[in-house]
C-alpha positions in Angstrom: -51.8 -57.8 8.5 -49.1 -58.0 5.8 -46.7 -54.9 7.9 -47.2 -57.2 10.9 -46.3 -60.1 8.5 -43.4 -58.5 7.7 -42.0 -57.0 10.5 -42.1 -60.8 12.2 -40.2 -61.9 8.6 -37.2 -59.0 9.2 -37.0 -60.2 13.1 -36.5 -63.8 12.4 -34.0 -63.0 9.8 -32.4 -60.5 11.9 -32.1 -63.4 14.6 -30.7 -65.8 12.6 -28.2 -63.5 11.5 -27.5 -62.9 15.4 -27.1 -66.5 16.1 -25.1 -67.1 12.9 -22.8 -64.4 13.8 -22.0 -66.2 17.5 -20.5 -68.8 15.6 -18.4 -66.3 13.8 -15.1 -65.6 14.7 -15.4 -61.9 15.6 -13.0 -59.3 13.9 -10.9 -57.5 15.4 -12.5 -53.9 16.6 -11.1 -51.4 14.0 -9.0 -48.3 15.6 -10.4 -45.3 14.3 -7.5 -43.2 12.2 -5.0 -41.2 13.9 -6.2 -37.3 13.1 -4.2 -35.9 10.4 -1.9 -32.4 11.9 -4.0 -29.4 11.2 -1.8 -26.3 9.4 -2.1 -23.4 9.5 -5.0 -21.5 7.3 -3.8 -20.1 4.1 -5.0 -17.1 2.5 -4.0 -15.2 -0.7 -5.0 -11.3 -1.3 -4.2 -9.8 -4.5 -5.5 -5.9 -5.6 -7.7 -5.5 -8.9 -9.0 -2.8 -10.7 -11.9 -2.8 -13.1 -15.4 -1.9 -14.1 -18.5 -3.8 -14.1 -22.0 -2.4 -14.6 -20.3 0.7 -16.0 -18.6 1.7 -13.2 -14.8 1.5 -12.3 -14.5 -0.9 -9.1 -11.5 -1.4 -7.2 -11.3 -4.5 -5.5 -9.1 -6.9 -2.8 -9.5 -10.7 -4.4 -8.6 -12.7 -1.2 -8.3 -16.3 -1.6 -8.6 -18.8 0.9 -9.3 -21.1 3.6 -12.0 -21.2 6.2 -11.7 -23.6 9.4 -14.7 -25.1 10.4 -14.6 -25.7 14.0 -16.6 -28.4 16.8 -18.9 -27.6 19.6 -15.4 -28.0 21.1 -13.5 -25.5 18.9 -11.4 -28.7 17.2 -11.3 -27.9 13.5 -13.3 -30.0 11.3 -12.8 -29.0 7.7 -11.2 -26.4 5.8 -13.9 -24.6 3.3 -11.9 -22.9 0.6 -13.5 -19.2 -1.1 -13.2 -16.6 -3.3 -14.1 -13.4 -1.7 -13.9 -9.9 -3.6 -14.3 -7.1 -1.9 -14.7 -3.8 -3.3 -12.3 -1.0 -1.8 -12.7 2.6 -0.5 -16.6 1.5 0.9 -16.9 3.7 4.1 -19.1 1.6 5.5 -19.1 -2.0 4.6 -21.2 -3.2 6.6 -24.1 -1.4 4.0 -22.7 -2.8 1.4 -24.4 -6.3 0.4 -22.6 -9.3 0.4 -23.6 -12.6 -2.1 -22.5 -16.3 -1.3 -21.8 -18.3 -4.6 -21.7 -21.8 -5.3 -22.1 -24.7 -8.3 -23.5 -28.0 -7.3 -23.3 -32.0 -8.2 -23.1 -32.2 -5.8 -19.6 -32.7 -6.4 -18.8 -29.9 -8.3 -16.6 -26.8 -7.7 -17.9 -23.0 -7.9 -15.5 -22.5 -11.1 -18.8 -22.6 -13.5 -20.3 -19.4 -11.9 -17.0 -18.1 -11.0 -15.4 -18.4 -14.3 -18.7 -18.1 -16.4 -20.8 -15.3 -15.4 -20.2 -13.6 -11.9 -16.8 -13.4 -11.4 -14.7 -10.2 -12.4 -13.1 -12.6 -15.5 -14.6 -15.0 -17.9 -14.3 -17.8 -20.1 -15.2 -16.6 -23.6 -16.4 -19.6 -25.6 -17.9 -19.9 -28.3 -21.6 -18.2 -28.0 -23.2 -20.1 -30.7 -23.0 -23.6 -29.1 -20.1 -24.4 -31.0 -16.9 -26.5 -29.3 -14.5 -24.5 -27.6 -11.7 -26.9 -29.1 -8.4 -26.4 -28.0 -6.2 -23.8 -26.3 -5.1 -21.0 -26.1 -8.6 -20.1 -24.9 -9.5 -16.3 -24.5 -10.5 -15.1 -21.0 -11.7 -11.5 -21.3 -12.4 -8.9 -18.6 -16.3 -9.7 -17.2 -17.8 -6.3 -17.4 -20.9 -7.2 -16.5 -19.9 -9.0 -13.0 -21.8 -7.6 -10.3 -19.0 -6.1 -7.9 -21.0 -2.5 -8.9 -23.6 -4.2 -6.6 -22.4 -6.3 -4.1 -19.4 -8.0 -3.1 -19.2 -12.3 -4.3 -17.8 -14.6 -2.1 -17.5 -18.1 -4.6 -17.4 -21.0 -2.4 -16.2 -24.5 -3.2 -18.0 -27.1 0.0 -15.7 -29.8 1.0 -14.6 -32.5 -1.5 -14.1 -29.3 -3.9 -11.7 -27.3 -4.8 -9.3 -26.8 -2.4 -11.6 -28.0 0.4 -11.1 -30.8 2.4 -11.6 -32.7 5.9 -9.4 -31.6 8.7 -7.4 -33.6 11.6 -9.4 -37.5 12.4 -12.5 -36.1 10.4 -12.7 -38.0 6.2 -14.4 -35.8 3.4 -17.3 -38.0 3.4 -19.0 -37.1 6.6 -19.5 -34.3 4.4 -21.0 -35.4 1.5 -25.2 -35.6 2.2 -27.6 -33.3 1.8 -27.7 -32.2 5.4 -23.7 -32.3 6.8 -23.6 -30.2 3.0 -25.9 -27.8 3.9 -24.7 -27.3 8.0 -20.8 -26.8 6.5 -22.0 -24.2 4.4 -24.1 -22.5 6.7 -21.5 -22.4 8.9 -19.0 -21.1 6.4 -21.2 -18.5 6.4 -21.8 -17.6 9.7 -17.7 -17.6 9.9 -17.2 -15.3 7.0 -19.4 -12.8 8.2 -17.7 -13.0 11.9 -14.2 -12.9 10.3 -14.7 -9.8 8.3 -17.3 -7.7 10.5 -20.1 -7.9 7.5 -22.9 -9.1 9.9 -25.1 -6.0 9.3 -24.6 -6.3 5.2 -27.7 -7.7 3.3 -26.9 -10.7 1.9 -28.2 -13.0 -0.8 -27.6 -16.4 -1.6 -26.9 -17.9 -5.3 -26.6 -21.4 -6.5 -26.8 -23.2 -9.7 -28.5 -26.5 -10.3 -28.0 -29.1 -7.0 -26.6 -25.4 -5.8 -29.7 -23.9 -5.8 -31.2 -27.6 -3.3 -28.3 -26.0 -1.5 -29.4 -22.7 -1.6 -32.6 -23.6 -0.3 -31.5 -25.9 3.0 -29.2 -23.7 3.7 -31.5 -20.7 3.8 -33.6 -23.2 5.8 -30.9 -23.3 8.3 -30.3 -19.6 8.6 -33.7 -18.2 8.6 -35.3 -18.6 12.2 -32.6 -21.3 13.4 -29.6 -21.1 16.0 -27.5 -19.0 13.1 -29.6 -16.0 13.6 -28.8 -15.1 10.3 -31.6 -13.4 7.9 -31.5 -13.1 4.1 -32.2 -10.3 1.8 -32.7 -12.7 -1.6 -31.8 -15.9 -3.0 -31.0 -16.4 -6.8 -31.5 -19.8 -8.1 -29.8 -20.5 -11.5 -31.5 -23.7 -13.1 -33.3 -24.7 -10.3 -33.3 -28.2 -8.6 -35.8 -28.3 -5.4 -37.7 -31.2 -6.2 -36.1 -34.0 -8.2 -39.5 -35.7 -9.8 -39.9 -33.6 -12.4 -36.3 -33.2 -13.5 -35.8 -37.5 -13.6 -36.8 -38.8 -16.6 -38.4 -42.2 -15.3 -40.2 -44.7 -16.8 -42.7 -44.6 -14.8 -42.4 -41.2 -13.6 -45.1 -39.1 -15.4 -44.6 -35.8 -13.7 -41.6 -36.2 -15.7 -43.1 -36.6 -19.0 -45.1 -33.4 -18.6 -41.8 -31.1 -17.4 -39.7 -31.9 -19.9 -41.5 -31.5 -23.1 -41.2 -27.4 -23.3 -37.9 -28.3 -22.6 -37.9 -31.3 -25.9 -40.2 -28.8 -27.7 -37.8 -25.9 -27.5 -35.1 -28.1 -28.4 -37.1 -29.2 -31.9 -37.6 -25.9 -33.0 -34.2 -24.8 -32.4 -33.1 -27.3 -35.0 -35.7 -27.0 -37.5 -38.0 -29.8 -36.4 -41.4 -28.3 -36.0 -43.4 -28.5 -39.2 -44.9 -25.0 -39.4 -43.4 -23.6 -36.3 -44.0 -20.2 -35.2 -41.3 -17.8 -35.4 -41.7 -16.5 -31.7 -40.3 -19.4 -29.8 -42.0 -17.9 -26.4 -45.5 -18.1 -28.1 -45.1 -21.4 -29.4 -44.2 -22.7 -25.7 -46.8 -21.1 -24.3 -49.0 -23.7 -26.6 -46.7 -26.4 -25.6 -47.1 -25.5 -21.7 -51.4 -25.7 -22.2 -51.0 -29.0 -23.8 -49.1 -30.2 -21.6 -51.4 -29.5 -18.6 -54.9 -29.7 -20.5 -54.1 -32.4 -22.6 -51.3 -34.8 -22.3 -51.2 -34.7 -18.5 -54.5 -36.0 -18.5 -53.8 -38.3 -21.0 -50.9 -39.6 -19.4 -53.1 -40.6 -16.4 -55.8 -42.3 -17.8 -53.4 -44.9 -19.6 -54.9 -47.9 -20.7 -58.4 -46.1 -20.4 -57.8 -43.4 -23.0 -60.1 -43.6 -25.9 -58.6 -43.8 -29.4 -59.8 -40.9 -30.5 -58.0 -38.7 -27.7 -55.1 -40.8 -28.1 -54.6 -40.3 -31.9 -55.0 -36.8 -31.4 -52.7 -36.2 -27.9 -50.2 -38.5 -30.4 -50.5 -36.6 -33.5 -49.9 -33.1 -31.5 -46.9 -34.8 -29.5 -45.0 -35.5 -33.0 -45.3 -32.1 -34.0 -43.9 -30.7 -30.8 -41.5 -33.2 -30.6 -40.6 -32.9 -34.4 -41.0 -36.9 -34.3 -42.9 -39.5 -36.4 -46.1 -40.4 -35.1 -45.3 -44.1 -35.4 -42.1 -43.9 -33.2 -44.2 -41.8 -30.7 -46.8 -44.5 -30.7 -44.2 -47.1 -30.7 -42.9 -45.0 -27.5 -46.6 -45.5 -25.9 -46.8 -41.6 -26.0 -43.7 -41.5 -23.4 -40.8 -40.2 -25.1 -37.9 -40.2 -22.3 -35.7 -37.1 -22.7 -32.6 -38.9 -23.2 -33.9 -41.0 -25.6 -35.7 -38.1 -27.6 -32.1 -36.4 -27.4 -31.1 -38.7 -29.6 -34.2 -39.5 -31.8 -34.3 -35.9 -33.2 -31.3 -35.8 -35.2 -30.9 -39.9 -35.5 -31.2 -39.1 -39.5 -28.4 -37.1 -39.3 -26.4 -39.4 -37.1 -26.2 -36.4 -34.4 -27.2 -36.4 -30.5 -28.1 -33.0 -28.8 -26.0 -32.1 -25.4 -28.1 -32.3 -21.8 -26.8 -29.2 -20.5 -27.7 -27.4 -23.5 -29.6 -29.2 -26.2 -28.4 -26.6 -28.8 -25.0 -28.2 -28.9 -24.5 -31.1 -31.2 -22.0 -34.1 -30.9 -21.0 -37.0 -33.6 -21.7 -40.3 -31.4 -19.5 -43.5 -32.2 -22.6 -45.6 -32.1 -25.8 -43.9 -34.2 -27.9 -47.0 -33.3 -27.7 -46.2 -29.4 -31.2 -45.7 -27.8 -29.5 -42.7 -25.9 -26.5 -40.5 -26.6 -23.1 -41.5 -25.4 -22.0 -38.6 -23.4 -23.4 -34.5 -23.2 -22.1 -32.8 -26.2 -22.2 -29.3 -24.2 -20.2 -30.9 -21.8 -17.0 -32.3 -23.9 -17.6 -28.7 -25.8 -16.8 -26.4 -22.8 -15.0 -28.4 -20.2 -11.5 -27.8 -21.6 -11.6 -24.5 -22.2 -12.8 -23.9 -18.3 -10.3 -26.2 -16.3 -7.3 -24.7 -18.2 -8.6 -20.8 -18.2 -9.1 -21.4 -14.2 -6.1 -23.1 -13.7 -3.9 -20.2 -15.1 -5.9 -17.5 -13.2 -5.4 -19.2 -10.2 -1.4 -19.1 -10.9 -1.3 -15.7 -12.6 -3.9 -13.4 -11.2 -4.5 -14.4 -7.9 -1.2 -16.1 -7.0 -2.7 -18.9 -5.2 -0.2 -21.6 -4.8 -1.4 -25.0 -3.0 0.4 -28.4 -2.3 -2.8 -30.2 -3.7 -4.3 -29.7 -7.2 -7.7 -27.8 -7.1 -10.7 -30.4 -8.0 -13.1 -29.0 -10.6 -15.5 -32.3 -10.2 -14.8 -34.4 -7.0 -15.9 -38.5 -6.7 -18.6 -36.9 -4.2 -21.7 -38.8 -5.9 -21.4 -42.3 -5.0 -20.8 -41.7 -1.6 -23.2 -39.1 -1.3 -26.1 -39.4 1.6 -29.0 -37.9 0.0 -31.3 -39.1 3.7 -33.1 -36.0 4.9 -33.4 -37.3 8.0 -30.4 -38.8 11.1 -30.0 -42.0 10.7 -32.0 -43.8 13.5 -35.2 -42.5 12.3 -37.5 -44.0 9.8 -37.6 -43.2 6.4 -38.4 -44.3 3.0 -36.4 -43.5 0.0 -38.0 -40.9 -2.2 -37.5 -38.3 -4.4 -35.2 -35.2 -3.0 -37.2 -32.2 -2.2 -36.1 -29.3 -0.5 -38.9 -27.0 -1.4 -40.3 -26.9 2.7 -37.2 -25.3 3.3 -37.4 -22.7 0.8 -41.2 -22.6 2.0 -40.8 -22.0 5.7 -37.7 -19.6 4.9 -40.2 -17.3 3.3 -42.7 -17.3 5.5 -40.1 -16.4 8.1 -38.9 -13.7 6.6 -41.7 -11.7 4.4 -38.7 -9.6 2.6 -37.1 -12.4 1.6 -37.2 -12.8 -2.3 -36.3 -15.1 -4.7 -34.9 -14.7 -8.2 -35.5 -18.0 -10.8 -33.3 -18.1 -13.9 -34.3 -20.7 -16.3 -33.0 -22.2 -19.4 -35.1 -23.1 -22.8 -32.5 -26.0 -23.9 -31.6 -27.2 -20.5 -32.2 -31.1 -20.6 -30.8 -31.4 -16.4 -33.5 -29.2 -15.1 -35.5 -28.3 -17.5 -37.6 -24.7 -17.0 -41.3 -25.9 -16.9 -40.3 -28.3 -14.0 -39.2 -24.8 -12.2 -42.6 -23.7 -12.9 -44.4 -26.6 -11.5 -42.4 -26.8 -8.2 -42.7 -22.9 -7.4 -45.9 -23.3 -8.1 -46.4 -25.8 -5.2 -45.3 -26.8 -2.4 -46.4 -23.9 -0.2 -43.9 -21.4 -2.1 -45.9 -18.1 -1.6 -45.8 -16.6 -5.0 -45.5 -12.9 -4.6 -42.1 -13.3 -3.0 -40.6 -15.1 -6.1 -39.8 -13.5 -10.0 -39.3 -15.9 -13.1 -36.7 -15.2 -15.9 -36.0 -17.4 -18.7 -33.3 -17.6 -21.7 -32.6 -18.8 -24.6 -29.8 -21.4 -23.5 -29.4 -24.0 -21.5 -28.3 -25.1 -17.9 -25.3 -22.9 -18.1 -27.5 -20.1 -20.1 -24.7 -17.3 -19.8 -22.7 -19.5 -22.6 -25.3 -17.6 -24.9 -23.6 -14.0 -24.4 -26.6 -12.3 -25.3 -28.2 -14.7 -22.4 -25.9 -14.1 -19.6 -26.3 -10.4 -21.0 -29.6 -10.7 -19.4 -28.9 -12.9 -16.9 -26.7 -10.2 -15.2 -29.0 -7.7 -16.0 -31.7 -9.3 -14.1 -29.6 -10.2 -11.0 -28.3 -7.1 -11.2 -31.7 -5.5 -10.7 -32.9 -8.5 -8.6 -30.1 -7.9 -5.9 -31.1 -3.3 -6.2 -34.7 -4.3 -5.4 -35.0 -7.6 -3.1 -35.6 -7.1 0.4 -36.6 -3.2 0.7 
């Protein structure tokens, strides 16, 4: 009765709106804009030398655009990459091939490229300490994969160098399904261009890159691309947004994020008694969690006193938080507020991307921090180290500046589904994707890496979705460090890191 109710409230109002607008002088119809002329692609290849896994690579960096093209071969955006290629292979369509990218979405490929997988690095500070100011050092990256595999780092439109081509706007880009098709095509054109079609190849995204990495596997894997995949690697995984958004009223949330807030609290001394092994002491934390608070959580106002006091009491040692301000929180310590809390006494907030970093806020009376402290620590030393390889080692030279971060978000469509269909608003979840992609292809595998500090996606939410959702379990491999979202900051982390992708990428799919 009340949808019928309501359906006959939304067709009067949409008929008064009708007959209002009769009255209306109409405006004039707008012309569509005149389609921008369409250069030329450019391309930059430079010749490298080096060695990575311990052995001496030499390699063709080629930098450079990729048309997208219509059903009517009209180009419709230019996708700007990375590719290197390792010379001398006699065959390289054996040799694998691995697709890169960051996320955002928004965001540029220069955090992987320039952080952990790419033949040069960034060397900040390893013990979460500010980068500060230039001269930064950038240091050979000798444990980059090219041993393994060839990397192709690509930046989607809006990123980068990327952009819309002749009447088409960056925008029609930016949604979680034109994203995915531009990429997938990318990729199909890549592998057409240079003759790698036969090559195993493996995906790799980080954070909204791996909700990429997952719809665009979803398009390749048993769709029109004919295009099969030997492994994805998913760094900091984001497949299903509920238990990485810290809500209110969300209280899958709740239960993610506290490994994530326990972690964090004995990093920096705030668990009374703590164990020394930090993965013993969140193996506790993870049973609590789903034995004790969970439960808890759910019964609300029906939990008896006794429970409560001793779910609370257990949640301030975790937490390395007062009882009273846990009570005071009703047992529901939001994660930006507890990144705060912890070292309030000490007028110091912990980052999001990494809660071992530490920043001085203007305003120590703020509920939440004012900013990410890992952020503002590492951003500086990245967009100028990137910059000057661009210029001096791969002699790329563009008539626009490259964008590290685009304006992507507020424009960004996150509807799953076209626009004249139904649907209600919810949270984004890719994971069926990922889902039918493996049950399409039984040797497909997936790699998760996984951060203790990482307040944007925290590691126990990655174990809750892979654990769901249909994702068949034997096909995917956990690994997690002791860092944050961007764990190869940690150098004894990204140590590991490429270490495990490097035997990842020797094993998946045979």
């Amino acid at each position: 009765m009340l949808a019928l109710r309501t359906l006959a409230l939304v067709g009067l109002v949409a008929l008064a709106h009708t007959a209002a607008a009769a009255d209306e002088p109409k405006e004039p119809t707008k012309e569509p804009s005149p389609a921008k002329p369409v250069p030329e692609p450019r391309s930059f290849v430079t010749t490298h030398a080096g060695r990575f896994g311990g052995e001496p690579v030499a390699y063709t960096a080629t930098a450079g655009e990729t048309y997208l093209r219509d059903a009517k071969g009209e180009p419709t955006a230019s996708i700007f990459s990375f590719a290197y290629v390792k010379d001398g292979v006699k065959d390289p369509a054996s040799r694998p091939v691995t697709f890169l990218w960051n996320g955002g979405p928004g965001s540029s490929s220069i955090w992987l490229h320039m952080g952990s997988m790419g033949p040069r690095r960034v060397a900040v500070p390893s013990d979460a300490r500010p980068a500060g100011s230039p001269p930064y050092a950038v240091e050979d990256n000798t444990g980059a994969l090219l041993d393994v595999t060839d990397l192709v780092f690509v930046d989607p439109v809006g990123t980068g160098f990327s952009h819309a081509l002749g009447s088409h706007e960056d925008k029609e880009f930016w949604g979680l399904n034109p994203d995915a098709d531009s990429v997938a095509d990318f990729i199909r054109a890549w592998l057409t261009k240079n003759k790698r079609w036969a090559s195993p190849k493996y995906l790799a995204g980080e954070s909204f890159g791996t909700t990429r990495a997952a719809a665009v596997a979803g398009r390749l894997e048993g769709g029109d691309r004919g295009i099969s995949l030997n492994g994805l690697v998913l760094v900091s995984e984001a497949l299903d947004y509920q238990g990485s958004t810290p809500a209110p009223d969300n209280l899958i949330a709740y239960v993610t994020y506290l490994p994530t807030e326990a972690a964090t609290a004995w990093y920096h001394g705030k668990v009374q008694d703590a164990p020394k092994d930090l993965e013993a002491f969140l193996d506790e934390v993870r049973r609590f969690a789903v034995d004790e608070y969970a439960p808890a959580l759910f019964r609300g106002n029906g939990l008896d006193p006794e429970t409560r006091a001793r779910v609370r009491k257990r949640l301030a040692h975790d937490l390395g938080l007062t009882e009273d301000y846990v009570e005071r929180a009703d047992l529901r310590v939001l994660a930006n507020r507890f990144r705060k809390e912890l070292l309030r006494a000490e007028g110091k907030a912990v980052g999001r991307l990494d809660s071992r970093y530490v920043g001085d806020d203007l305003d120590d009376t703020a509920a939440e921090p004012d900013g990410d402290a890992a952020s503002y620590g590492i951003d500086g030393a990245y967009v100028a180290s990137f910059n000057d390889y661009l210029d001096r080692e791969l002699a790329v030279q563009m008539d626009r500046p490259y964008t590290v971060s685009g304006q992507v978000q507020k424009d960004w469509k996150w509807r799953p589904v076209p626009e004249e269909r139904e649907w209600e608003p919810s949270y984004v979840d890719v994971t069926r994707d990922l889902s039918r992609a493996l049950r399409r292809n039984p040797s497909l595998r997936v790699m998760v890496a996984a951060g203790y500090y990482d307040f944007a996606t925290p590691f126990f939410d990655a174990e809750y979705t892979l654990g769901r959702h249909g994702i068949l379990a034997d096909q995917v491999t956990f690994h997690h460090y002791e860092a944050g979202h961007m764990m190869y900051l940690n150098r004894p982390s990204l140590d590991a890191l490429q270490a495990d992708i490097r035997s990842f990428l020797r094993g998946a799919g045979r």
